[in-house]
C-alpha positions as CSV (number, residue, x, y, z in Angstrom):
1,X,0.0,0.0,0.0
2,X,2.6,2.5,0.7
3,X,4.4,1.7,-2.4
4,X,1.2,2.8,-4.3
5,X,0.8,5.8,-2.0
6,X,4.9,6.7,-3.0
7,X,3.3,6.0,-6.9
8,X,0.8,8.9,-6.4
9,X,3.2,11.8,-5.0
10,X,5.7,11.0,-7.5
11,X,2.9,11.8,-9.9
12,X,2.1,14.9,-8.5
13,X,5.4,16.1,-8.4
14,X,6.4,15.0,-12.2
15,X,3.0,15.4,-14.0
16,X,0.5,17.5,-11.4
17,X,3.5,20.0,-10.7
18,X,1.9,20.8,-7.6
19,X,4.3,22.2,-4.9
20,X,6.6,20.6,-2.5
21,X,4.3,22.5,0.3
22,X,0.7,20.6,-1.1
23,X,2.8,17.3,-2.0
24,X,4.3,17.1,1.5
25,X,0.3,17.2,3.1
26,X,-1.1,15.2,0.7
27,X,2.0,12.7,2.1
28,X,1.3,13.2,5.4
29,X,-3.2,12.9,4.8
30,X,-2.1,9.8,3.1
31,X,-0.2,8.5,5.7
32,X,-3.1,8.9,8.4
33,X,-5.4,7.0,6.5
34,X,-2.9,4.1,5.9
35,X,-2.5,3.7,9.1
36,X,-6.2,3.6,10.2
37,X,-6.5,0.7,7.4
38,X,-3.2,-1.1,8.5
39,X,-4.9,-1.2,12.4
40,X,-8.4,-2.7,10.9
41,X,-6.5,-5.8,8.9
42,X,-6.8,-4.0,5.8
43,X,-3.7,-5.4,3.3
44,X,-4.6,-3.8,-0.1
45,X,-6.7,-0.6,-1.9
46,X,-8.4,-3.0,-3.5
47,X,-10.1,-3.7,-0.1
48,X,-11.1,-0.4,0.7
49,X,-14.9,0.5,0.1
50,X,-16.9,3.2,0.0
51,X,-18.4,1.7,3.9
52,X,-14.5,1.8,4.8
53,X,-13.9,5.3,3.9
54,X,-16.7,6.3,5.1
55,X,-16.3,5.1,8.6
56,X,-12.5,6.3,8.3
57,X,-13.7,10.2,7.8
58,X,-16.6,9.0,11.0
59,X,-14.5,8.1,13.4
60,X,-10.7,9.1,12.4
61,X,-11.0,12.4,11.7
62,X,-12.9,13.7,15.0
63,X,-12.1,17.2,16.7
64,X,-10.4,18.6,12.8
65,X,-11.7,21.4,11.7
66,X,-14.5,22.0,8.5
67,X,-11.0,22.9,6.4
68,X,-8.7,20.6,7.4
69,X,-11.4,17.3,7.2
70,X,-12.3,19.0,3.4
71,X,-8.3,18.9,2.6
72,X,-7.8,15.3,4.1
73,X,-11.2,14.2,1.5
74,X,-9.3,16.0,-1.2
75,X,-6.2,14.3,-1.0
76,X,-8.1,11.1,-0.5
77,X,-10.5,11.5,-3.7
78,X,-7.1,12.5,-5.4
79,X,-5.3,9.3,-4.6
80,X,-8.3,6.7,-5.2
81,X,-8.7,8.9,-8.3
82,X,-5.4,8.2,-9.3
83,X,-5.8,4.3,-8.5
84,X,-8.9,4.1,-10.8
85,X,-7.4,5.5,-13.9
86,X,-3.9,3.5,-13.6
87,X,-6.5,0.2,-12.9
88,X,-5.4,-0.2,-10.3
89,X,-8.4,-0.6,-8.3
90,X,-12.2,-1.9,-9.3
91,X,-13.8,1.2,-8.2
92,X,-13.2,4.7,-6.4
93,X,-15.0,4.5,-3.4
94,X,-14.3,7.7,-2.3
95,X,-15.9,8.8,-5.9
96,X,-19.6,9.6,-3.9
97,X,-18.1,10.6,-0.5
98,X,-19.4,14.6,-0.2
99,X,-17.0,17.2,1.0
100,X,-17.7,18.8,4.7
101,X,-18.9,22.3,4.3
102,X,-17.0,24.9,5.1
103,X,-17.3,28.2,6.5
104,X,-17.3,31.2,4.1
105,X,-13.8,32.7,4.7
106,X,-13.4,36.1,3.5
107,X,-9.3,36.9,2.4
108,X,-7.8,39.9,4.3
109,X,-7.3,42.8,2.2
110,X,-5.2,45.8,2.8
111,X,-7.0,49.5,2.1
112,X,-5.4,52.4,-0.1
113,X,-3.9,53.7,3.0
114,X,-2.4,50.9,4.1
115,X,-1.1,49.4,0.5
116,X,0.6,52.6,-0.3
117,X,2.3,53.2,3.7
118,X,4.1,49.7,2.9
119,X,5.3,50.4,-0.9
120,X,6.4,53.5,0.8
121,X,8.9,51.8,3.5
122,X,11.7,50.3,1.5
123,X,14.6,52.7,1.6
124,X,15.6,52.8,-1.9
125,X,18.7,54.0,-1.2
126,X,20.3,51.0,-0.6
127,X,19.9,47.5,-3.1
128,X,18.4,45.5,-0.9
129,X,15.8,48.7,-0.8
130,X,15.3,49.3,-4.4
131,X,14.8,45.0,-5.0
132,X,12.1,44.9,-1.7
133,X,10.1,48.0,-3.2
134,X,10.5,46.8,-6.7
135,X,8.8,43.3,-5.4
136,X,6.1,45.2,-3.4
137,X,5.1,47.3,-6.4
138,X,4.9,44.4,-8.2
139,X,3.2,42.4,-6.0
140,X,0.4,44.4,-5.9
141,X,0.4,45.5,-9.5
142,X,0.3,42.1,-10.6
143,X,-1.1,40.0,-7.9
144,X,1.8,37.1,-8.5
145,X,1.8,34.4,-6.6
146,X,5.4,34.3,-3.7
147,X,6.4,31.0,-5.7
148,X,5.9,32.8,-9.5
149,X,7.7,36.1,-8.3
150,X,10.9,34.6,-6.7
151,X,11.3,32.3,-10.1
152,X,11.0,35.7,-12.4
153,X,13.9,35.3,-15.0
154,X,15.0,38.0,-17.5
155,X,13.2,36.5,-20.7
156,X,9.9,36.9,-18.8
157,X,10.5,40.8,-18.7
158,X,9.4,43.3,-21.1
159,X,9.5,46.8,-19.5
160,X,9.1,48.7,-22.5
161,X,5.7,47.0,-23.3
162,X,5.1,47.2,-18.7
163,X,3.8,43.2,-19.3
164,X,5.3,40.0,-17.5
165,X,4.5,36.6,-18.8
166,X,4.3,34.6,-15.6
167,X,4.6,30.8,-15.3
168,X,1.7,29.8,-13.3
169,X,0.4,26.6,-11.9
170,X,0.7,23.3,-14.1
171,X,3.4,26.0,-16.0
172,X,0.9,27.3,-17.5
173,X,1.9,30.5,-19.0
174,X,0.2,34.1,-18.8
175,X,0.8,37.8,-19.6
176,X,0.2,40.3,-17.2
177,X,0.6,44.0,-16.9
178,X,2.9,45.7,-14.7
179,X,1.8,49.3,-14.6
180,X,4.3,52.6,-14.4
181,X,5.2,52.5,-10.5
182,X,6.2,49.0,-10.8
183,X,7.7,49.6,-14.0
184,X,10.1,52.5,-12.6
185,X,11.3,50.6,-9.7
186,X,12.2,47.6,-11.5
187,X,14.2,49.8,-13.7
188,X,15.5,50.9,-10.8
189,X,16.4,48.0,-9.0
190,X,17.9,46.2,-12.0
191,X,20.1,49.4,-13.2
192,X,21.1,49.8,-9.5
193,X,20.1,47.7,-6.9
194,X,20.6,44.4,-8.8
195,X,24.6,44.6,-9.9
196,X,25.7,45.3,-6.1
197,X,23.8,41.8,-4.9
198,X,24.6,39.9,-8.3
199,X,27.3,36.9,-8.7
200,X,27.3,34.0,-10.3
201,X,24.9,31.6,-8.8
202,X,21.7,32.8,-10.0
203,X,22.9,35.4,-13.6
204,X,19.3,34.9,-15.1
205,X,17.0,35.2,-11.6
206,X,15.5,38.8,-11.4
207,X,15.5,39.2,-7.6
208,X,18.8,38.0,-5.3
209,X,18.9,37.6,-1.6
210,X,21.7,39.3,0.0
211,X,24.3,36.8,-0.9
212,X,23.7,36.9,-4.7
213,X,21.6,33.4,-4.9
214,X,17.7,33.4,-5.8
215,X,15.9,35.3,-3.2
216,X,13.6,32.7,-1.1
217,X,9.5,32.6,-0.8
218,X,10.6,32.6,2.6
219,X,12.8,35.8,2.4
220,X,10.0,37.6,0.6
221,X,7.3,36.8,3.3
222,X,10.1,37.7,6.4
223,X,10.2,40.9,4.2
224,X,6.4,41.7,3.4
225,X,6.1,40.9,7.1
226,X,8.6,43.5,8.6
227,X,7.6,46.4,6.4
228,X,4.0,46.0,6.9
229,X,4.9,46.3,10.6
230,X,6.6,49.0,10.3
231,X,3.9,50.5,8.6
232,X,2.0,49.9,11.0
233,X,-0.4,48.0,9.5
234,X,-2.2,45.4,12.0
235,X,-3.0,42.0,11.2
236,X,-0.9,39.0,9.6
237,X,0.7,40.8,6.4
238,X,2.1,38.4,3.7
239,X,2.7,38.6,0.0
240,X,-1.0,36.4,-1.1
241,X,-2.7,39.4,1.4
242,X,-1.0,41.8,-1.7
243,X,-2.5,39.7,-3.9
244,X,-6.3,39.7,-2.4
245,X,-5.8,43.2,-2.0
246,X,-4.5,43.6,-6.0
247,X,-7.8,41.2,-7.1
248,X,-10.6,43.3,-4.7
249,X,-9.3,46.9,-5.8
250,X,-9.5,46.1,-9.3
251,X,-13.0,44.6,-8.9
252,X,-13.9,47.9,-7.1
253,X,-13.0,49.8,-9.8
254,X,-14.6,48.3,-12.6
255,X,-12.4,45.5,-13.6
256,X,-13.9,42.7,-15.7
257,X,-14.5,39.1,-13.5
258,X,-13.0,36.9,-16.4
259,X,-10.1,39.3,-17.0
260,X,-9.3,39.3,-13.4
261,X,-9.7,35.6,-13.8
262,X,-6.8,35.0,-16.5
263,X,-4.2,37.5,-14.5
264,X,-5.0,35.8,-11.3
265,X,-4.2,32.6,-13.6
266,X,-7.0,30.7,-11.7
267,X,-8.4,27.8,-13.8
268,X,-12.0,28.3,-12.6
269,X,-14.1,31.6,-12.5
270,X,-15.1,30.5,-9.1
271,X,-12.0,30.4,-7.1
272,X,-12.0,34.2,-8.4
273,X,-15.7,35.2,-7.5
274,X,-14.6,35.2,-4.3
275,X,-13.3,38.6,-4.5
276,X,-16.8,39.9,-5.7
277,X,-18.4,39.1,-2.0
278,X,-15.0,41.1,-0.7
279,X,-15.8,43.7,-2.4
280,X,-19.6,43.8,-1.8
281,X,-18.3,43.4,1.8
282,X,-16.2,46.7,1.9
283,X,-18.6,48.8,0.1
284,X,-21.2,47.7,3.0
285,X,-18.9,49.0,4.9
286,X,-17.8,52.1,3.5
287,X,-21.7,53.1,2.7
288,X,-22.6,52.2,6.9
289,X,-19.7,54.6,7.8
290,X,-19.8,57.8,5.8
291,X,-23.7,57.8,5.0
292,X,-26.0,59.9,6.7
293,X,-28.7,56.8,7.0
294,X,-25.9,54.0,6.6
């Protein structure tokens, strides 16, 4: 059974491209449930029915919150999935199994004040300055993922045009707009900042760490975090709040759904929709504070 299970993340590292971060807890949902089988006599995947699973996500799975029971189903329906189409199983009997709802969780989203207080903190007098405000401006000007702004290489530039094509999930690939501010300081950054960090470990990434490699996801969320904090902006602060925050104010300002859809690169309209009940949110909000009758 394991050997199968080892099968499975191999593919979704090879073929499914899914990152080292969803692999490892898809590993680790996996694991769980192998060992629940193993303690009930259970030797194969053949075995497994739809009663067994069902009893699994009954008993095994008590006191885990609405999300983390819905991710544990996922990466269960993903595997059996996976089984079924090599034949290596009769029948997915986790094909019927519903998901547990979830609560409707509304992303955090920085306001106008607050977006242009952290662009604003970098001092871009020094290189690691000018590369943290050139990765802030284009954060929010693109709403790039951590993961697709660290792996930025040259040929994905074009600053005379202000577009990047960005290499999404599944490497898919997409062209988005930069804007001027994000424009200028990536000018900036790479005619200044960039040759005082650059050696020869990473010649084609755009952004360097300190030591001339590829700059982390890590090191950009350490960074988003201690500029927003010195901003003074409250709340967790990372580089996906720059992206809600990038995908609400263009709603909010007239932006079309399916155009936000393809620069967001999501796959299906309805992981972007969600930004339409943010922004119905904040205008509730802004109308209840500054109206006379709100």
């Amino acid at each position: 059974m394991d050997r199968l299970v080892d099968r499975f993340l191999t593919y979704l590292v090879t073929e499914r491209r899914l990152s080292s971060h969803t692999v490892s807890a898809y590993a680790s949902d996996l694991a769980h449930l192998t060992d629940y089988l193993s303690k009930r006599g259970v030797e194969s995947w053949r075995e497994v029915d739809r009663e067994e699973l069902s009893g699994y996500f009954r008993q095994a799975v008590k006191g885990l919150n609405p999300r983390s029971r819905a991710r544990r189903l996922a990466a269960v329906r993903s595997f059996f999935r996976f089984l079924e189409s090599k034949d290596l199983i009769d029948a997915n009997p986790a094909a019927r199994i519903t998901f547990p709802k979830m609560p409707a969780l509304l992303p955090k989203v920085l306001n106008g004040e607050q977006v242009e207080a952290l662009l604003n903190m970098p001092d871009t007098a020094t290189p690691l300055g000018m590369r943290d405000r050139a990765i802030l401006e284009i954060l929010y000007a693109t709403g790039l993922r951590v993961s697709e702004l660290v792996d930025l290489r040259f040929p994905q530039l074009n600053l005379e045009a202000g577009y990047l094509i960005v290499r999404g999930k599944g490497d898919k690939e997409r062209l988005v707009p930069l804007g001027e501010y994000a424009v200028d300081a990536l000018k900036t950054y790479l005619e200044w900042g960039r040759p005082q960090l650059a050696c020869r470990k990473d010649r084609d990434v755009v952004f360097l760490n300190a030591q001339g490699a590829r700059l982390s996801r890590q090191g950009v969320w350490k960074m988003v975090k201690k500029y927003a904090a010195a901003a003074g902006v409250s709340g967790k602060v990372s580089p996906h709040v720059l992206r809600h925050s990038f995908a609400t104010h263009l709603l909010e300002n007239g932006a079309d759904l399916r155009l936000l859809q393809v620069m967001l690169g999501h796959a299906d309209i309805s992981t972007t929709q969600i930004y339409t009940a943010v922004a119905r949110e904040r205008l509730k909000k802004i109308h209840q504070a500054h109206h006379p009758r709100g």
